[in-house]
VMD Tcl script that builds the backbone (N, CA, C; Angstrom):
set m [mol new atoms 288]
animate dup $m
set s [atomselect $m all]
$s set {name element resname resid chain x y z} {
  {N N UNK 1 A 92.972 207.159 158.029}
  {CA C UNK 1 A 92.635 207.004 156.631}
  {C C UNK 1 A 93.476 207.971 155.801}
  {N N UNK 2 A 93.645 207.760 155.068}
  {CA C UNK 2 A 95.280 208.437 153.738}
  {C C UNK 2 A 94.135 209.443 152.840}
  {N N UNK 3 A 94.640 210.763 153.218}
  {CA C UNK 3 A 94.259 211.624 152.583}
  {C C UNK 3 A 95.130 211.902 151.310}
  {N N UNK 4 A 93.922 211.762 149.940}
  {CA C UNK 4 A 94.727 212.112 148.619}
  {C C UNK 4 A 94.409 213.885 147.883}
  {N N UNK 5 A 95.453 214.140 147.718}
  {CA C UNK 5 A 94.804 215.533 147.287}
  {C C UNK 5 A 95.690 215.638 145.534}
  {N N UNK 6 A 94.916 216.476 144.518}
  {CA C UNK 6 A 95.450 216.602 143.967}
  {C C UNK 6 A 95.425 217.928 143.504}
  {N N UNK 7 A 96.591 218.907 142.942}
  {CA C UNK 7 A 97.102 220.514 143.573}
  {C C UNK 7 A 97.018 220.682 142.309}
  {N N UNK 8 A 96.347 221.652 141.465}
  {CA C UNK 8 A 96.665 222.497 140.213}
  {C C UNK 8 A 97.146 223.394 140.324}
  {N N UNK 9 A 98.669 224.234 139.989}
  {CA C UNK 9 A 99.229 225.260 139.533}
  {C C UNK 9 A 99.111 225.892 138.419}
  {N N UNK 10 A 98.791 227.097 138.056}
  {CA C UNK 10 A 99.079 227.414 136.390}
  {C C UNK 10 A 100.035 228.466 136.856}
  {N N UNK 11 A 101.456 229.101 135.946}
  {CA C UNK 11 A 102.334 229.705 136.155}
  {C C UNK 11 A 101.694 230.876 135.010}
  {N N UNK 12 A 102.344 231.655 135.543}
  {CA C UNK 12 A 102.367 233.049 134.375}
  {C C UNK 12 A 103.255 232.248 133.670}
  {N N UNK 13 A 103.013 233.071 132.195}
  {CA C UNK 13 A 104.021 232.277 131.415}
  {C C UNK 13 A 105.904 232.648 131.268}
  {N N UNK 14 A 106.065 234.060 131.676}
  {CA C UNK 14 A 107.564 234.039 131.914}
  {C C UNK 14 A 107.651 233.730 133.793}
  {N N UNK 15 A 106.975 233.324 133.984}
  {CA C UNK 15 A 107.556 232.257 135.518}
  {C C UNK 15 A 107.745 231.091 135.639}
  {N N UNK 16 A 107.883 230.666 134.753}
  {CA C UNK 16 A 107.441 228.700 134.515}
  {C C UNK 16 A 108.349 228.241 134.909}
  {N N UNK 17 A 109.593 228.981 134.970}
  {CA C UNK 17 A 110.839 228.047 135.600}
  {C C UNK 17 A 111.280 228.910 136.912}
  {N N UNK 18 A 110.744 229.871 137.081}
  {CA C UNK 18 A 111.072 230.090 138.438}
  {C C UNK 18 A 110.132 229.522 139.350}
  {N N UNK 19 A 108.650 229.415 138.901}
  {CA C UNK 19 A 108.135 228.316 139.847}
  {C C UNK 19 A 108.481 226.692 140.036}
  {N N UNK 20 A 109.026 226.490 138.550}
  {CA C UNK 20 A 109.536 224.880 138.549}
  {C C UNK 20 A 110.475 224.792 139.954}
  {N N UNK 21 A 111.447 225.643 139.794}
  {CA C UNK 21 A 112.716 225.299 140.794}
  {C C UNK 21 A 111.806 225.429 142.623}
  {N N UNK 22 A 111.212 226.294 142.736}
  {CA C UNK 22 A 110.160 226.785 144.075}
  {C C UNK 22 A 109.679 225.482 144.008}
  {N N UNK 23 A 109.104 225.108 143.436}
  {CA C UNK 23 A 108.252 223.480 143.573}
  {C C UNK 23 A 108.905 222.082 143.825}
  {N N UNK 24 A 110.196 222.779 143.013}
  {CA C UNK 24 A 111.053 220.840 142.990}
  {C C UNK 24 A 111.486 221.171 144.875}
  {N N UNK 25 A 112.149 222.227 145.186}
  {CA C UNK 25 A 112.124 222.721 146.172}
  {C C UNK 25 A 111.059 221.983 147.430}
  {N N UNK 26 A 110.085 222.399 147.187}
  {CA C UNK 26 A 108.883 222.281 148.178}
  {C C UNK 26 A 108.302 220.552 148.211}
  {N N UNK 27 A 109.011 220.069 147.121}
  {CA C UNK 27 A 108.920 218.306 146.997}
  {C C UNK 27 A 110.510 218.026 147.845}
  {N N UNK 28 A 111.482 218.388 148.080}
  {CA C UNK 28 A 112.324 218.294 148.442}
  {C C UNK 28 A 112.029 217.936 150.228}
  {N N UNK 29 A 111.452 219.068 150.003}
  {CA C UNK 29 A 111.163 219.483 151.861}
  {C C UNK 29 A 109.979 218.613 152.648}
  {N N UNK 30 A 108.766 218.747 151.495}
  {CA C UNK 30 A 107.975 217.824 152.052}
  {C C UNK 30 A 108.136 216.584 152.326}
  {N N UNK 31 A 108.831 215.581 150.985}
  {CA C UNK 31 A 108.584 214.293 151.076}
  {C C UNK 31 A 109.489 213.849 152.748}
  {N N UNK 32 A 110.068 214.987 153.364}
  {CA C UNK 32 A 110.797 214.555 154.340}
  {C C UNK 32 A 109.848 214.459 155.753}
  {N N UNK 33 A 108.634 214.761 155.544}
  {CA C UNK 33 A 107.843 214.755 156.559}
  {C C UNK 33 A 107.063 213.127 156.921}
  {N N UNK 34 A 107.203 212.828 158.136}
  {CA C UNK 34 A 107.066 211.923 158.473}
  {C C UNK 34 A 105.428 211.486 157.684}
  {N N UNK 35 A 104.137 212.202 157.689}
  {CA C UNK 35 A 103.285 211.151 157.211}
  {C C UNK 35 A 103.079 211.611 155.816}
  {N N UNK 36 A 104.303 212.224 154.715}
  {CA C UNK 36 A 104.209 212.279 153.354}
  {C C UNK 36 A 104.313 210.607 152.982}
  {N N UNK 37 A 103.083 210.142 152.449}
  {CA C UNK 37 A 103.150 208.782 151.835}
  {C C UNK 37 A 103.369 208.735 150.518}
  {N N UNK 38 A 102.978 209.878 149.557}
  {CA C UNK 38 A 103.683 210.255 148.294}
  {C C UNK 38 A 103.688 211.799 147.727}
  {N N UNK 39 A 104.571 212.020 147.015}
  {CA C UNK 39 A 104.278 214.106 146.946}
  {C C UNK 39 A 105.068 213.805 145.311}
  {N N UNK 40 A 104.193 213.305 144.436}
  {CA C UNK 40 A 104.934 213.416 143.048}
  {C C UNK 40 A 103.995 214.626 142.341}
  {N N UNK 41 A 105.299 215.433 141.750}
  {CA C UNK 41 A 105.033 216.537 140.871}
  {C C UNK 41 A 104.949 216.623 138.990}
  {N N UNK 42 A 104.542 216.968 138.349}
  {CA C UNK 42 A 103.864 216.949 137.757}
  {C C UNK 42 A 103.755 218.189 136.456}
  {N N UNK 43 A 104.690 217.997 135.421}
  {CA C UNK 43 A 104.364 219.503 134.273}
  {C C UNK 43 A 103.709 218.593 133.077}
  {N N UNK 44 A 102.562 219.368 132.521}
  {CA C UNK 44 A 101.996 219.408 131.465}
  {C C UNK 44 A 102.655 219.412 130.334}
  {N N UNK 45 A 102.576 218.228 129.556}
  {CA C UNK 45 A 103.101 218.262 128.180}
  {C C UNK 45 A 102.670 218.933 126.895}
  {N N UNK 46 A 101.666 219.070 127.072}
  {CA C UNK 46 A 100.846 220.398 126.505}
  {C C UNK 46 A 100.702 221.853 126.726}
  {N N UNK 47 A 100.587 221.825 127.887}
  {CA C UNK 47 A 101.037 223.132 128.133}
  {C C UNK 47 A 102.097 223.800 129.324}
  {N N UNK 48 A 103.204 224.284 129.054}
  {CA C UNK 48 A 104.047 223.959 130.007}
  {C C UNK 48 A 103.653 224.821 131.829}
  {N N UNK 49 A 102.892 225.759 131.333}
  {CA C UNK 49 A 102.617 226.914 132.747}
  {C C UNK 49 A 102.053 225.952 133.416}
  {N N UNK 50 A 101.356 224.828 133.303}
  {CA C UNK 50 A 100.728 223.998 134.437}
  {C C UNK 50 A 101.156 222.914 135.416}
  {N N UNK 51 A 101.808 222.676 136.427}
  {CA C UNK 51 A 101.777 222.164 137.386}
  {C C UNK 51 A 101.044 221.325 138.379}
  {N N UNK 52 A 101.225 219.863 138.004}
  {CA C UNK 52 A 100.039 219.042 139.092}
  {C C UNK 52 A 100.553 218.251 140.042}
  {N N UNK 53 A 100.640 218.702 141.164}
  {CA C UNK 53 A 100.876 217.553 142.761}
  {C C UNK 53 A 100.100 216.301 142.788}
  {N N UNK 54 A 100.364 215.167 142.963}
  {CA C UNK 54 A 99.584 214.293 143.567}
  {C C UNK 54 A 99.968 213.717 145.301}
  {N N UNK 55 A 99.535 214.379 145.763}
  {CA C UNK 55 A 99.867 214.018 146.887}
  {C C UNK 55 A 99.243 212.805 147.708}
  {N N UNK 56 A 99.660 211.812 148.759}
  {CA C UNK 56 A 98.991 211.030 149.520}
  {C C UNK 56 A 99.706 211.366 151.113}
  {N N UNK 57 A 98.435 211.625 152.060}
  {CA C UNK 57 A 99.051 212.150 153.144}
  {C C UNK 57 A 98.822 210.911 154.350}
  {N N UNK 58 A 99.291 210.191 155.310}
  {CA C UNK 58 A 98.854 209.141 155.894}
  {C C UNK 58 A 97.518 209.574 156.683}
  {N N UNK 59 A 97.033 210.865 157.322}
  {CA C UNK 59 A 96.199 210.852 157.715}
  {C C UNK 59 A 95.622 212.739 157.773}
  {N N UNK 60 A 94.580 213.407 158.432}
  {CA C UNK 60 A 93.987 213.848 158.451}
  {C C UNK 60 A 95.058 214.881 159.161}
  {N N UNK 61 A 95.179 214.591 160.413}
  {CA C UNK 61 A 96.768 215.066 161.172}
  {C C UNK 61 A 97.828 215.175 160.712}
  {N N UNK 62 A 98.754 214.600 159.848}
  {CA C UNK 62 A 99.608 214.815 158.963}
  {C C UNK 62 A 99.241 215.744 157.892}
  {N N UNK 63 A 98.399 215.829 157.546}
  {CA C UNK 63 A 97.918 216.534 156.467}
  {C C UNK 63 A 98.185 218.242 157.508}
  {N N UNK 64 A 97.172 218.487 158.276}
  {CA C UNK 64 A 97.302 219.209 159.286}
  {C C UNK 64 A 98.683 219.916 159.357}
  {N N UNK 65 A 99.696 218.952 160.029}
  {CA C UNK 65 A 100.692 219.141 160.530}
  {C C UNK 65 A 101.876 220.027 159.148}
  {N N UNK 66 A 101.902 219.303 158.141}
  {CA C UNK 66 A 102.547 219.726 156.313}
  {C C UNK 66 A 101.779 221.628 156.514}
  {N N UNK 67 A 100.705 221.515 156.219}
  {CA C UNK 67 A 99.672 222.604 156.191}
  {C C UNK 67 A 100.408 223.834 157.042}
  {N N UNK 68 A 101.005 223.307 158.375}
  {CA C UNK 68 A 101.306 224.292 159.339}
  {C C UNK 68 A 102.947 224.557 158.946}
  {N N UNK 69 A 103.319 223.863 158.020}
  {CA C UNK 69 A 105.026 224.320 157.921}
  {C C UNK 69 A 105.578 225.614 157.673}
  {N N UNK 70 A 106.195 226.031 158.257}
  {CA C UNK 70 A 106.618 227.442 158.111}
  {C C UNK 70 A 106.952 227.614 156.237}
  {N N UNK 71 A 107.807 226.310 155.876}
  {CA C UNK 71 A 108.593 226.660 154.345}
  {C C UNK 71 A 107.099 226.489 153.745}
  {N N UNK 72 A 106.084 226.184 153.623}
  {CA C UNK 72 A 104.854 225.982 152.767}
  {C C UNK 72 A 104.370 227.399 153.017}
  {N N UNK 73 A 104.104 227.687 154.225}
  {CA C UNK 73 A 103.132 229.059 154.097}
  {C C UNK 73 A 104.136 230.072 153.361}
  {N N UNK 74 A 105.534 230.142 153.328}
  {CA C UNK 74 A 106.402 231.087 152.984}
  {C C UNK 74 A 106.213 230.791 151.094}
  {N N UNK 75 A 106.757 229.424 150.714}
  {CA C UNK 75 A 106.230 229.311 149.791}
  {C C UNK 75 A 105.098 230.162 149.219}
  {N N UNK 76 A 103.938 229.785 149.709}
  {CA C UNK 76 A 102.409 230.158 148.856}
  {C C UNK 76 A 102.710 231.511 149.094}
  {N N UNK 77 A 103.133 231.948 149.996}
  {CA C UNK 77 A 103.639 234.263 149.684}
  {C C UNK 77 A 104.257 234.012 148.774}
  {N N UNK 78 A 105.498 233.231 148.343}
  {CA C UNK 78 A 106.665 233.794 147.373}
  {C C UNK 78 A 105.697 233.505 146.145}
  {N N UNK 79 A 104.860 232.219 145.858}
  {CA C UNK 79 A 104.409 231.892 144.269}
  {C C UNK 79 A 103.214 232.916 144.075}
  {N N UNK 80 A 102.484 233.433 144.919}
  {CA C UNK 80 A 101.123 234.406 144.669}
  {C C UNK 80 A 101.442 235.327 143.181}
  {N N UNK 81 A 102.833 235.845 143.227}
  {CA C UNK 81 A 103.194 237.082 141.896}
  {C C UNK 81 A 103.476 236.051 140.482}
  {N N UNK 82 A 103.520 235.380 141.252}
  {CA C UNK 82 A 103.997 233.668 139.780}
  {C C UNK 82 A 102.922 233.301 139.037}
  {N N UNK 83 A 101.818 233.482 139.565}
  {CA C UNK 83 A 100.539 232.084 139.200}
  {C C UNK 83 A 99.544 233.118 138.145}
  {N N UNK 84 A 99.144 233.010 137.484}
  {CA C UNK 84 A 98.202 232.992 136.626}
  {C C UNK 84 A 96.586 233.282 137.695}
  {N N UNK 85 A 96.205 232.020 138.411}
  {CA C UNK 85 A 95.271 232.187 139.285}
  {C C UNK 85 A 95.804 231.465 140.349}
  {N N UNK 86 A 94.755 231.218 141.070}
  {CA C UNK 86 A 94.921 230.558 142.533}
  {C C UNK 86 A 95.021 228.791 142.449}
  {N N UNK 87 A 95.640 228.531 143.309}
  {CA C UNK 87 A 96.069 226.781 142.980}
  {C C UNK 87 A 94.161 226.474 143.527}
  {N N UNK 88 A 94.156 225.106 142.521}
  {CA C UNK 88 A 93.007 224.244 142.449}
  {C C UNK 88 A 93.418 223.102 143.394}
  {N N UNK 89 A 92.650 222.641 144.507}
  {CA C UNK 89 A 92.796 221.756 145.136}
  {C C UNK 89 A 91.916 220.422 145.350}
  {N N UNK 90 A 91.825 219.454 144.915}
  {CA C UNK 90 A 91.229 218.268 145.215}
  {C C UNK 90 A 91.684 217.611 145.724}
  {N N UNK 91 A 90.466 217.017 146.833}
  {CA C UNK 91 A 90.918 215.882 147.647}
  {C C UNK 91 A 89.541 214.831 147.078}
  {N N UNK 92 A 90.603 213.520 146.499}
  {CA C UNK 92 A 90.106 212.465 146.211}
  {C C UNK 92 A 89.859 210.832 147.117}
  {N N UNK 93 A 88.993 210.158 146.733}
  {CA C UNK 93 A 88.984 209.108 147.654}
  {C C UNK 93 A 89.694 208.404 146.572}
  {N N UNK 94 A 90.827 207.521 146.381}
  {CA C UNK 94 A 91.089 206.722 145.655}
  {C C UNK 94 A 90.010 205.520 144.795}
  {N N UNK 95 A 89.849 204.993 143.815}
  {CA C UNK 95 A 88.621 204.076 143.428}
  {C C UNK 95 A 89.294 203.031 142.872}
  {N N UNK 96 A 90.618 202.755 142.297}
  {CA C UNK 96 A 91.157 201.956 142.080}
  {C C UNK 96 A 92.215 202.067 141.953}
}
mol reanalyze $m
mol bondsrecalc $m
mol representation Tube
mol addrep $m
């Protein structure tokens, strides 16, 4: 079953483009993983510090497997001094 998650970032506000580039980055790397079924990213037109993933993962194990990547855990060390707070994570069941 296709796990959907959807990722809130907020950036400090003089980091907004050093996290942009870290992120287009980390869409780069992921979508190359075999059960990434979609990894589209996401800036706020209102406010630019915010950042939203929509991710779809093919399964529970894939999800798993992304989770364990060396460049993701390295990632979430490098953005911790970037963020405003801690990323918001939802996982949704799709409804339509």
């Amino acid at each position: 079953m296709a796990i959907n998650l959807t990722v809130i970032l907020k950036s400090k506000p003089e980091s907004v483009d050093t996290l942009k580039s870290l992120l287009l980055d980390l869409v780069q790397k992921s979508t190359k993983e075999a059960a990434c079924l979609q990894y589209d990213l996401h800036q706020s037109m209102e406010e630019s510090t915010i950042f939203i993933f929509h991710e779809v993962w093919e399964n529970e194990a894939g999800l798993k497997i992304h989770n364990e990547q060396s460049y993701l855990i390295s990632f979430f060390e490098k953005v911790k001094p970037l963020l405003q707070e801690a990323p918001i994570v939802y996982r949704t069941d799709k409804l339509a």
